[in-house]
Backbone as CSV, one residue per row, in Angstrom:
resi,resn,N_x,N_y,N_z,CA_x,CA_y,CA_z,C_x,C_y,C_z
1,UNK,13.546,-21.921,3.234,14.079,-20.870,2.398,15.236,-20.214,3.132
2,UNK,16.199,-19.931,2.296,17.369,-18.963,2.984,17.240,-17.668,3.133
3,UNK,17.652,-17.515,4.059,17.877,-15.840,4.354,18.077,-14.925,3.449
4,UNK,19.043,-15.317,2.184,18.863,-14.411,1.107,18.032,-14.857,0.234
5,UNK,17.291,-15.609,-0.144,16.418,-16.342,-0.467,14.776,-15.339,-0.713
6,UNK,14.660,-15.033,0.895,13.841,-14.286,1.489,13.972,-13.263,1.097
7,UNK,14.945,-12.445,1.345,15.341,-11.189,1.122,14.848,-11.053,-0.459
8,UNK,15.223,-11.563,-0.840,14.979,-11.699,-2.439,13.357,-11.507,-3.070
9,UNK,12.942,-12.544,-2.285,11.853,-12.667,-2.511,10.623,-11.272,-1.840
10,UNK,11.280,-10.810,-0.755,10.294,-9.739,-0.345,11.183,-8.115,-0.975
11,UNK,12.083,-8.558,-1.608,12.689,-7.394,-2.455,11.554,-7.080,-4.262
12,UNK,11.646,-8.456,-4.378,10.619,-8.769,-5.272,9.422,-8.073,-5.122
13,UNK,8.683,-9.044,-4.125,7.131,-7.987,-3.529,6.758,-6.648,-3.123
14,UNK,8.356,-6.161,-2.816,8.523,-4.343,-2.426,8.239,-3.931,-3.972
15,UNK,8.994,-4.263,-5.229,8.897,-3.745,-6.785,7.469,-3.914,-7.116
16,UNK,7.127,-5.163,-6.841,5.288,-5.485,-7.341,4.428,-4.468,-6.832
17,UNK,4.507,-4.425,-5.701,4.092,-3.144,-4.824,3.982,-1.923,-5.448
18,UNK,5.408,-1.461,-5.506,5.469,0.211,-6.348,4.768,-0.086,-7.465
19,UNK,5.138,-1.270,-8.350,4.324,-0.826,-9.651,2.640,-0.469,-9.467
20,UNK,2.667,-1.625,-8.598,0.865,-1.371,-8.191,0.457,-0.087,-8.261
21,UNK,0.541,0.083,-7.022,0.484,1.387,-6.538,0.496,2.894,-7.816
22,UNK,1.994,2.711,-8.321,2.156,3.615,-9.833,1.107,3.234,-10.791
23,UNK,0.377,2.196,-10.614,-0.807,1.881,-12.065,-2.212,2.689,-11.601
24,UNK,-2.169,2.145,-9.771,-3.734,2.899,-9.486,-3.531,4.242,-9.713
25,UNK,-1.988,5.001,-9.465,-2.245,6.432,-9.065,-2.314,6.874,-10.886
26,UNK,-2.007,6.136,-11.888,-2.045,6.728,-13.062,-3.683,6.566,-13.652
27,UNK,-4.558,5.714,-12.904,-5.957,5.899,-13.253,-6.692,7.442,-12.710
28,UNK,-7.162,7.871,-13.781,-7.712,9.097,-13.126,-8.936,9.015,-12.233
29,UNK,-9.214,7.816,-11.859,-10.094,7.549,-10.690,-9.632,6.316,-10.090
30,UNK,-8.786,6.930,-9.393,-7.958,5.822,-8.473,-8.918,5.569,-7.129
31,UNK,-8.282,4.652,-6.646,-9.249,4.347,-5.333,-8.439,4.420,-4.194
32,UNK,-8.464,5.560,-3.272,-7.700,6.146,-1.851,-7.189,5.410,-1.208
33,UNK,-8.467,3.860,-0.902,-8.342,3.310,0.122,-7.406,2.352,-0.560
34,UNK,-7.077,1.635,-1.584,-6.423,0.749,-2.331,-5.378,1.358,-2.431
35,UNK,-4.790,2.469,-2.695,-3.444,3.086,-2.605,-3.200,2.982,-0.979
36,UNK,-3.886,3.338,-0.435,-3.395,3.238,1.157,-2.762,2.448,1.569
37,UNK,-3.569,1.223,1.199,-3.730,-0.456,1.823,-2.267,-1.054,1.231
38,UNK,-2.085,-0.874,-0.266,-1.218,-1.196,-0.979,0.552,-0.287,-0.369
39,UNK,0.528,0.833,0.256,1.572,1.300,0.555,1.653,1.276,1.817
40,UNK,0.919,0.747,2.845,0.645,-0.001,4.137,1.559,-1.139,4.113
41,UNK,1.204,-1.931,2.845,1.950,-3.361,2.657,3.171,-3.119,2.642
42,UNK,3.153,-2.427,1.499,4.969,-2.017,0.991,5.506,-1.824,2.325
43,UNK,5.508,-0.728,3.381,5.718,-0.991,4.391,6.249,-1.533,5.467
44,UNK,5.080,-2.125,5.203,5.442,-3.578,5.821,6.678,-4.622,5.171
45,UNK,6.408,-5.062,4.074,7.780,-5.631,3.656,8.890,-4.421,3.469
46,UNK,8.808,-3.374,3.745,9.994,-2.695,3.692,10.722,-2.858,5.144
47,UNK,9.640,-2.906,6.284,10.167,-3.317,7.333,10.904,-4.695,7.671
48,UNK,10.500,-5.408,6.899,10.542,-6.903,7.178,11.980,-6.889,6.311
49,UNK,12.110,-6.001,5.700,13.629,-5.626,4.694,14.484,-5.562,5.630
50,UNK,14.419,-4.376,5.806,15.719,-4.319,7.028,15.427,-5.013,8.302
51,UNK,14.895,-5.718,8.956,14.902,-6.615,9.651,15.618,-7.763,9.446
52,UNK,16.092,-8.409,8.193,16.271,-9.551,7.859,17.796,-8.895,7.243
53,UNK,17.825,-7.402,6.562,19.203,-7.474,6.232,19.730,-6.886,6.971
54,UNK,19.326,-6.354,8.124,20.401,-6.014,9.251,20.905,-7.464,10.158
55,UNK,19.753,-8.234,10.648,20.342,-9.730,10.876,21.123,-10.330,10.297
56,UNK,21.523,-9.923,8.988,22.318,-10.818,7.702,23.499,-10.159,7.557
57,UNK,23.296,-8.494,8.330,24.989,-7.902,8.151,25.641,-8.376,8.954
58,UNK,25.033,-8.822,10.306,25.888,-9.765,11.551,26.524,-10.233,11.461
């Protein structure tokens, strides 16, 4: 896979993410630990974001 390829693809999984996240918090019995876990991830591919597009502004 290419570098923007990637980017793409974990730009993708950052949006899947928020929506997630926006569906549990609109249940009025959301679950703490599942919002946590889920914006843990995001996170994480948010890190893995600029990791890959600061290498790519080079």
């Amino acid at each position: 896979m290419t570098t923007e390829g990637h980017i793409a693809a974990l730009e993708r999984r950052h949006l899947e993410l928020d929506r997630q996240i926006q569906s549990e918090l609109q249940n009025t019995r959301y679950d703490d630990l599942m919002v946590t876990a889920l914006k843990r991830k995001k996170l994480e591919v948010k890190d893995e974001l600029v990791k890959y597009s600061g290498a790519n502004a080079l």
